[in-house]
N, C-alpha and C positions, 0 to 999 in steps of 0.2 A: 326647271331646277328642282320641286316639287317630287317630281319622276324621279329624277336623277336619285334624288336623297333616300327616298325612298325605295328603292332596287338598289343601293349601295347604302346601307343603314349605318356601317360603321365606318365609312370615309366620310374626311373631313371635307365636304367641299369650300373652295375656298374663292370670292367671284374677281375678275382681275380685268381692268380696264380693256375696253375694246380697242387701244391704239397700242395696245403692248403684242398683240397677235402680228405682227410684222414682216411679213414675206423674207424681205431684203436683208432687217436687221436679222432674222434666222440663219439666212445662208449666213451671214459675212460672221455670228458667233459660233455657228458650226465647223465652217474651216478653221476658224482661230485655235480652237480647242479638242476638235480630234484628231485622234493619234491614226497615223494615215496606213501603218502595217497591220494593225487591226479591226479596221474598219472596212465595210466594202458602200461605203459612197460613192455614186456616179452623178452626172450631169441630170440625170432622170430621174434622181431623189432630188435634187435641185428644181424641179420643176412643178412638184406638188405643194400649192399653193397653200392648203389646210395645214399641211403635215409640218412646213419652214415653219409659218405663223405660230402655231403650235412651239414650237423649238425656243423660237424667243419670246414666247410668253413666261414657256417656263423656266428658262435659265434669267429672265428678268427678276422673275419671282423667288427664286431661290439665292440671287445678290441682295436685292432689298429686304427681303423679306424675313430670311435666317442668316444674312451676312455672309453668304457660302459664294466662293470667289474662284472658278477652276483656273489650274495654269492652263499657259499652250503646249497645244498636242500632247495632251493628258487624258482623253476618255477616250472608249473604246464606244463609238456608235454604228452599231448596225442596223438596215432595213430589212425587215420580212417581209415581201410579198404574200399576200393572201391565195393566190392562185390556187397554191399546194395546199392546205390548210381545209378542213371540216370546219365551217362554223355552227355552232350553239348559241343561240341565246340566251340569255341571262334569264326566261321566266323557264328552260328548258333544264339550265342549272338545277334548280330548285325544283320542277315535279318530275326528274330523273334521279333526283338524290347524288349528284353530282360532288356537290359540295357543300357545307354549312353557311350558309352567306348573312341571315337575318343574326345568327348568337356564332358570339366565341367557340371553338372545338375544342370540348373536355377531353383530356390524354384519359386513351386507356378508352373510351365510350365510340361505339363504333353507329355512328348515325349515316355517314355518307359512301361512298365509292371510295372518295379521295382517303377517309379513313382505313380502308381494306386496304386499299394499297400501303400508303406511306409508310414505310419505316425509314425515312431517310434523318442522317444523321446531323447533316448540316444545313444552314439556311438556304445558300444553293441551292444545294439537292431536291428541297422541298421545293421551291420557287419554279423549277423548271421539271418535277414533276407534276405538279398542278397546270403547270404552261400546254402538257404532253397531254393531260387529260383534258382542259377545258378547251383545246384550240390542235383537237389531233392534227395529224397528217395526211392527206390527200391520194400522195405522192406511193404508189407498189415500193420504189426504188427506195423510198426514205425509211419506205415501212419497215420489210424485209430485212434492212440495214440493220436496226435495232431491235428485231425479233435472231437475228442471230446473236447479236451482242448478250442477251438475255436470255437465250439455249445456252451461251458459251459457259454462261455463270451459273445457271443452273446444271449443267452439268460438272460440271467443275467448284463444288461448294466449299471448298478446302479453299480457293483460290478466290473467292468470292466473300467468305468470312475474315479472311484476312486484309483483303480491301477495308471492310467495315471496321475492323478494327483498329487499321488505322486511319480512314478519316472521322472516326470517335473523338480522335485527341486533338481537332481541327475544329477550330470557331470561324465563325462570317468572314471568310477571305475576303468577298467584294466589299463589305466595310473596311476590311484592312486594306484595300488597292485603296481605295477615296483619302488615304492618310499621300499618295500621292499625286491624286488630283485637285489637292487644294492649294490656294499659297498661304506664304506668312501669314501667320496670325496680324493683325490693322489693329490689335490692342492688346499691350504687353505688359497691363499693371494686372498684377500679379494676385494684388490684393483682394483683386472679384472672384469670386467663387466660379464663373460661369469660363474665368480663362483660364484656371487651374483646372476645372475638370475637362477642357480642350486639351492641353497637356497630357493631364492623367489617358483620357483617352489616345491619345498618339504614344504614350510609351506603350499603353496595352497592343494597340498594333504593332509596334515593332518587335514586340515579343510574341508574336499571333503570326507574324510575317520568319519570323526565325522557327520558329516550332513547325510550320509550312515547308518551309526550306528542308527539314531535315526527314518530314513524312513526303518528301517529292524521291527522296532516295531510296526510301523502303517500298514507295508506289512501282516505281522504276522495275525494283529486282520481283516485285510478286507479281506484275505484269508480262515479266520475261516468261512467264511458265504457259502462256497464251499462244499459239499461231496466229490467230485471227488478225486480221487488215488493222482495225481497230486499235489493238492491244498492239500491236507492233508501231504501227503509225506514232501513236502518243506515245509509247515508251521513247521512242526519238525525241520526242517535245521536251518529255522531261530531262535528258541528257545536251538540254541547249547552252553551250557553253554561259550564256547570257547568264542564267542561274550562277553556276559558280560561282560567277565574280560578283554577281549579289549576295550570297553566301561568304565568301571574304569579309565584304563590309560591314554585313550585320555581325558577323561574330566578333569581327574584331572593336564594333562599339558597343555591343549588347551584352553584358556578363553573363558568364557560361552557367552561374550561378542562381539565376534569377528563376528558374523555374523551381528549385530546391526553395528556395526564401519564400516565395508563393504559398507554395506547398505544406511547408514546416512551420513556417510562419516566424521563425528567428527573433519570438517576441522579446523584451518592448523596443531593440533598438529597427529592427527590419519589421515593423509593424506595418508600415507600408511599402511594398516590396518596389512599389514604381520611383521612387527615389534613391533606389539602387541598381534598378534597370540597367543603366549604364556603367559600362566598364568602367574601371581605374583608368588612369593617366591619358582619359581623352582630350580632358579640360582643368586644368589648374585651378582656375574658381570653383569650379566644382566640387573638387577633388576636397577643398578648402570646406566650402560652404555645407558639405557632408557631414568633414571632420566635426565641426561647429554643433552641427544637429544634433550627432552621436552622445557628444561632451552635455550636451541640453538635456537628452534623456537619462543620461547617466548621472546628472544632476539630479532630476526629477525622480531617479530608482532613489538614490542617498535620502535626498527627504523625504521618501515614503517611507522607507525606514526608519527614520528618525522617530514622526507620525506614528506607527504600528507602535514606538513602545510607550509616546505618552496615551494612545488610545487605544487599548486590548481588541482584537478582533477586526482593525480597520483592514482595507486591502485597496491597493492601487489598480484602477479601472481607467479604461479607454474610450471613448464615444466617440462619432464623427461628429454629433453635434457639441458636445461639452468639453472636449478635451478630454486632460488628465483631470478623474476626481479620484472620492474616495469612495466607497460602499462598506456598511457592516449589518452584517447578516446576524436577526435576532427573532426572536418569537414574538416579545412585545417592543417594539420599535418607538411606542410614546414611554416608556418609564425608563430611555435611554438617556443619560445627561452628556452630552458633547462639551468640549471646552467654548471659552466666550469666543474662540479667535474662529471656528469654526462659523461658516455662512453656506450660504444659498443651502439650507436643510431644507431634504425631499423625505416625507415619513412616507415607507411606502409599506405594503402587506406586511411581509414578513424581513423587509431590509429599510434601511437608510441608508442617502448617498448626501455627500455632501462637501464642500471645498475650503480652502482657504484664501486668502489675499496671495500668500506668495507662491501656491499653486495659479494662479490665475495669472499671476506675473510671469512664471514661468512657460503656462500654454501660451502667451502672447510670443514671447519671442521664440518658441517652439513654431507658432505662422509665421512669422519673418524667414524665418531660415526655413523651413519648408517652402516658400516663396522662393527664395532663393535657390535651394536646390533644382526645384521644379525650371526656373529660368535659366540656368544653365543646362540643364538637362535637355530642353527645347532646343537650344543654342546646336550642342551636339546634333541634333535630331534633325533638325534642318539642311545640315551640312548632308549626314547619312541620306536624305531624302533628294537633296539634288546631286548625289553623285550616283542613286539609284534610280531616276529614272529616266536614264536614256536607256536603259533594259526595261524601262516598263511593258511593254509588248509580251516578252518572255511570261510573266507574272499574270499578264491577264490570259491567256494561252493554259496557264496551271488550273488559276482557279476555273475558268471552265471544263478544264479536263473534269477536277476536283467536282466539280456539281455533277456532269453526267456521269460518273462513274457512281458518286453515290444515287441520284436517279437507276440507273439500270441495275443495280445489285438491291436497289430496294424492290423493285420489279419483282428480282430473279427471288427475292427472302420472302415473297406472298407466296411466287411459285412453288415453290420447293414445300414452304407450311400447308400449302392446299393440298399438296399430292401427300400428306400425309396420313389422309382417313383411308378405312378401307376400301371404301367408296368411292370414294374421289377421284378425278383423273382430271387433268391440265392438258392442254392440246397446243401446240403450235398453227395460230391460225392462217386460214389459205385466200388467197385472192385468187376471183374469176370473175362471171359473166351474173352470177346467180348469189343467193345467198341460201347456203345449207346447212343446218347448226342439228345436230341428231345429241339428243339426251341433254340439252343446254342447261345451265342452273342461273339462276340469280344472285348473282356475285354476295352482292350483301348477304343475303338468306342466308348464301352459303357457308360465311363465316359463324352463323349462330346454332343450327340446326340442320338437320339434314332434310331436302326441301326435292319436290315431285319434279325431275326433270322432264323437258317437253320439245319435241322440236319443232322444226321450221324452215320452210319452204319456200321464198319469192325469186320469180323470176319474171321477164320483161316479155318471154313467147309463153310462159306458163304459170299465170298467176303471181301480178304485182301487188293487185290489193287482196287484202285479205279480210274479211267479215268477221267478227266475233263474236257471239251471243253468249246468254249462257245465266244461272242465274247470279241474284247478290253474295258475294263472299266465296264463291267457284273459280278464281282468280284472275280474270280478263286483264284489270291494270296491272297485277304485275307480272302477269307473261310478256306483256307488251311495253314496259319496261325492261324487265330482263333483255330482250332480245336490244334495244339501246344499248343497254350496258354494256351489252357483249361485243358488240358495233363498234363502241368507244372505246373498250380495252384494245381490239384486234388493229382497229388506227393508230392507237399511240403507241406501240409496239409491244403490248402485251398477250402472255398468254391465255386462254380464257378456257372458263371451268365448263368443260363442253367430250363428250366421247372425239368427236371430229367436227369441224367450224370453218367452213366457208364463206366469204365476203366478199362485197362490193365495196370498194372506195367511194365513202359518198363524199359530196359536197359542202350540204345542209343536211342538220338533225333538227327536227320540229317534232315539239310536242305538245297537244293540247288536251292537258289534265287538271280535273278541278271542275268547282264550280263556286269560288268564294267572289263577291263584292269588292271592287276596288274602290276605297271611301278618296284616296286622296285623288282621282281621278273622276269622281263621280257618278260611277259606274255600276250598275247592277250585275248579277253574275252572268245572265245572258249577256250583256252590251261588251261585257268581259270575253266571253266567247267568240263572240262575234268581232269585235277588234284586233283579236291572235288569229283567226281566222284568215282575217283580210291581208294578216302581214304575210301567214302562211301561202295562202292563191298568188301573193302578188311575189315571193321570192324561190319559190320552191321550181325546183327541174327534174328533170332523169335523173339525176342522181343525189335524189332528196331520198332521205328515208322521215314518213312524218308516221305519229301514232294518235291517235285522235278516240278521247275515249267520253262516251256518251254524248254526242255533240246534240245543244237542243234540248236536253230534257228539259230545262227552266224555262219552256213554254208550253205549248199548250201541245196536244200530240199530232193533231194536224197537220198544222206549223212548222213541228220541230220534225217529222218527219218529212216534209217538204223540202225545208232547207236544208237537213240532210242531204237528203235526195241529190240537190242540186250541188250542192260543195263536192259528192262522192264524184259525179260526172265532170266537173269539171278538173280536180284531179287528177282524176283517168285520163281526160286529154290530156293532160299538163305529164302523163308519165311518168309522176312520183312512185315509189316503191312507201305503200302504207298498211298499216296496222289500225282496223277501225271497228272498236267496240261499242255494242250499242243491246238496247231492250227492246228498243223497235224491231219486232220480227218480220214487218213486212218489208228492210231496207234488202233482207234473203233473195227476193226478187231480184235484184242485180246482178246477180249470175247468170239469168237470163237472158237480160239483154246484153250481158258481154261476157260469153262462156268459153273464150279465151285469156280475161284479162282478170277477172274475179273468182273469188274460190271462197265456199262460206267453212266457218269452222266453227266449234261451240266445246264449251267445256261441260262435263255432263254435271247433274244435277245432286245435290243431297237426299240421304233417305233419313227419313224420319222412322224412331222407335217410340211410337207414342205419343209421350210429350217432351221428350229429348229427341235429339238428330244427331248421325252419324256426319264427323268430318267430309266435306267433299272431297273428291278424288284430287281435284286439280291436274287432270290431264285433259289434255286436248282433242279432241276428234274432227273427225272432215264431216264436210254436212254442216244443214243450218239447223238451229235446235228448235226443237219440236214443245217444249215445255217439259212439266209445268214453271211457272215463275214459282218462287219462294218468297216472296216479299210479307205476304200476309203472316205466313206458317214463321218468318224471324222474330217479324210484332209481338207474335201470340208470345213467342218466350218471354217478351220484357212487361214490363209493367204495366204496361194499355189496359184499359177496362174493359171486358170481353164483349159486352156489348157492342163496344165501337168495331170491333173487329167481325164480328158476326154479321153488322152493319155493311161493311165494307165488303166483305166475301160474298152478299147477297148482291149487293152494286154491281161486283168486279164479274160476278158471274151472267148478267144483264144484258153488260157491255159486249162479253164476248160473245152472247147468244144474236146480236145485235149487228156485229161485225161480220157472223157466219156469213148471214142475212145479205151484207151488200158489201164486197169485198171494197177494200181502197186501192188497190194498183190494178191493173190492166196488165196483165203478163204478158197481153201478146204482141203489145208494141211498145218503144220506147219512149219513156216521155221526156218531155225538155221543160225546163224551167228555169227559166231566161229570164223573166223579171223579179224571179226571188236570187237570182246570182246577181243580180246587175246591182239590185239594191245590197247584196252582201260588198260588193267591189267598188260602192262609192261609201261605203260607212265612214271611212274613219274622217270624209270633208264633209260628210251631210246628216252627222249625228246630232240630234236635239236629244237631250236628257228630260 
């Protein structure tokens, strides 16, 4: 639990009795309640034992818990197989830059991937572009599919901005279907705050479900201007008769008005515009309890007016918490004298607000009759809700449209902004055998500055692993992230900021970067290493892409070139496609013993002017790197006592004269190290801290 909370810092966990996980009670609340034309359950999602248990845990949880009650055959539940699906894990999230996971994401601050991409305009869109990134696709066929959707609209950006601009004027559709997968409200007094704003909330859907209705027709005609499979296929959806006769009902209970009164604000009688949501002559009480409300505030205008003349400068004011009071705006607010009848005085900076008795009589039954409207207003709303959803199918069919379209035209609005430097160029990526990326960039980078492109090379008969050397600050991690990135964009159907980009569908993305302490696990940054390690050997395949960067240093060098050593070879058998950066220059040896499957590369080196240095290159070369290291020459710039460092450069220089002397690998065979893998591959049952 511990873990959990910690790798999900801002979910709530919540812990729920072990006899509510129910196999049996899952199925039997699963049939009751999904709607069977939108849903694709079989006998064989019936059969996974975790996934039922699961189901009615948390439809238990969500009746007891938040009183939330679905009708039958009201939700739309589907299963994804994992088969087709790239998985990442969640530590791979976070040192790919994936996504912001530990802090909220500041608008406008571009920290992650998920950042470069999004512009999506509604909760959807967002929800199932982050689904596209964090959990790509496996699948050429799936891929392909929405790398055409994504040329369509990049090429077509007349037809692509006007999509976005009309689902601009579109809120949370799948919050708005949920207004018909609920039933009756089970408490009808009025008088609690928490059932009026269930209310309040249900009008606002039905007015979010009408404004939907009328952006499905405009979707409709700017989609005709499309050939594509795609754009044709959903333009049919949206012309489902099912709609129109949902379109009937809501217009004929919803007033045609109500977006106007929203808008304008039709102050003080339409001050809250959801008690006018509903048409005239649906409901007689209503129609009534309206009338009533109006005559109350038009009361309440008379006696403010009355007020403004025994008290110079007063003005009639609104609160959600206070009601109707008064406010009079002054300079000095204490040398103001009020009348005796005058109570609840607020002396504030530069105003006073304050009420009286028959003000206070008058907000009282100002909530009654607001009570009142509201419950008749439901009354209406109930009725429109069960004569709309035996078309609910239609409606969930919309809002997914609704999400993938803005997902893919927020795609195509990165694309289209990125090909807009002089430099720049966006590629439609390729599936093969191999992976070939020539002039690659760093997605993120690339949004800030303009950043040293590098390519890359792995293949399966010519170089899967790949060696990196090179010195500190020469760029190793993030080439080797970039090329992730680029992996990730071309799986979920995006374009990537590349001359030309070639790919493998992987399976698993694994990455091991860093080296911090994990305190709530008890871990040191080795045991840390070594833990991601073990999960890495024991899941990774042919078509794992892993990148593994400095593995080992937080021991000693021995050691950590050892069990290097032995993780790279095992590996290699295992077939991974990897990226493996390191300082150990003697792991270069590897090429040797497999000069088929290993290839050394290194980024070259900074020149020093003096006691300043020249920016490194950040490009890449073939070959292992030959030195110098820079580690000492970065020290000397900062603030270290030069002593220490004069110290250290007489040591460092010792060691190498030292090493000449008696080499540590044997080139001309290979070695095996069999009891430093064995002990890596039972760590995570036989770790003592």
């Amino acid at each position: 639990m511990d873990l959990l909370q910690d790798t999900c810092k801002r979910a709530n966990i919540v812990p729920i009795q072990r006899k509510c996980f129910n196999d049996a009670l899952g199925i039997e609340l699963l049939k009751k309640i999904f709607l069977e034309e939108c849903s694709n359950l079989d006998a064989s999602v019936y059969q996974r034992y975790f996934c039922m248990g699961a189901v009615a845990a948390l439809i238990k949880y969500a009746e007891n818990a938040h009183n939330i009650f679905c009708a039958q055959n009201s939700l739309k539940c589907t299963f994804v197989a994992m088969e087709d699906s790239c998985m990442i894990d969640v530590n791979s999230w976070k040192s790919l830059d994936l996504i912001q996971i530990d802090s909220k994401p500041k608008k406008g601050v571009i920290n992650s991937l998920f950042d470069v991409i999004n512009s999506c305009v509604t909760p959807g869109g967002t929800k199932t572009l982050r689904s596209y990134l964090l959990q790509p696709s496996a699948n050429c066929q799936t891929i392909n599919k929405r790398l055409d959707i994504v040329e369509e609209l990049v090429l077509n950006q007349s037809m692509c901005s006007k999509i976005r601009a009309v689902l601009s004027t579109l809120s949370d559709l799948q919050y708005m279907i949920s207004m018909f997968s609920y039933t009756n409200l089970s408490n009808n007094n009025l008088g609690k705050e928490d059932s009026k704003r269930i209310i309040r909330n249900k009008i606002g859907q039905a007015v979010s479900l009408k404004n939907m209705l009328d952006a499905v027709e405009k979707l409709g005609f700017i989609m005709s201007q499309s050939s594509l499979s795609f754009f044709v296929e959903n333009k049919m959806k949206l012309t489902d008769c099912r709609l129109s006769k949902i379109g009937e009902i809501v217009n004929k209970v919803i007033s045609t008005e109500v977006n106007s009164r929203k808008r304008k604000g039709y102050a003080p009688i339409a001050r809250d515009y959801a008690l006018f949501a509903v048409a005239e002559k649906q409901n007689v009480l209503l129609d009534m309890a309206r009338r009533v409300y109006q005559e109350l505030v038009e009361r309440v205008m008379e006696y403010a007016g009355h007020e403004r003349e025994e008290i110079s400068g007063a003005q009639i004011n609104y609160s959600q918490s206070r009601g109707y009071h008064f406010s009079l705006h002054t300079k000095d607010p204490y040398s103001v004298k009020l009348p005796n009848y005058c109570i609840q005085i607020v002396q504030n900076k530069a105003s006073i607000t304050f009420t009286t008795r028959d003000l206070i009589k008058y907000n009282d039954r100002l909530i009654q009759s607001e009570c009142e409207v509201l419950q008749m207003s439901n009354l209406v709303l109930e009725q429109m809700i069960m004569n709309i959803r035996v078309y609910l199918p239609s409606l969930y069919q919309c809002a997914e449209l609704i999400s993938l379209l803005d997902c893919y035209t927020s795609i195509a609005y990165y694309s289209n902004k990125t090909k807009t430097g002089s430099f720049h160029t966006i590629v439609r990526p390729k599936f093969s055998n191999h992976i070939k990326i020539i002039d690659g960039r760093h997605p993120i980078l690339d949004c800030r500055s303009d950043v040293v492109p590098n390519n890359t090379f792995l293949s399966q008969k010519d170089g899967r692993f790949i060696i990196i050397a090179g010195p500190n600050m020469s760029g190793k991690s993030t080439y080797m992230r970039q090329v992730c990135l680029l992996q990730i964009m071309a799986q979920m159907g995006c374009l990537v900021p590349a001359e030309s980009a070639t790919f493998i569908p992987m399976t698993h993305i694994f990455s091991r970067v860093g080296h911090n302490d994990d305190l709530v696990r008890n871990l040191s940054g080795f045991s840390v290493e070594m833990s991601e390690m073990a999960t890495i050997l024991q899941n990774a395949n042919q078509s794992s892409l892993i990148i593994i960067d400095e593995l080992a240093r937080s021991t000693s060098t021995e050691e950590g070139i050892g069990i290097s050593y032995a993780i790279c070879e095992r590996i290699l058998a295992i077939g991974a496609f990897t990226l493996f950066a390191t300082h150990f220059l003697d792991m270069a040896q590897l090429e040797i013993c497999y000069p088929e499957i290993v290839r050394n590369y290194h980024f070259s080196s900074m020149k020093f002017n003096g006691n300043d240095y020249d920016t490194t290159p950040h490009k890449l070369f073939k070959g292992p790197y030959q030195g110098p290291l820079y580690g000492l020459d970065l020290a000397s710039m900062t603030t270290f006592p030069e002593k220490i460092i004069k110290d250290a450069e007489r040591l460092a220089e010792r060691l190498r004269t030292a090493k000449r002397e008696s080499s540590f690998l044997d080139t001309t065979s290979k070695i095996e190290f069999n009891n430093t893998f064995e002990t890596i591959e039972n760590f995570e049952t036989n770790r003592t801290i």
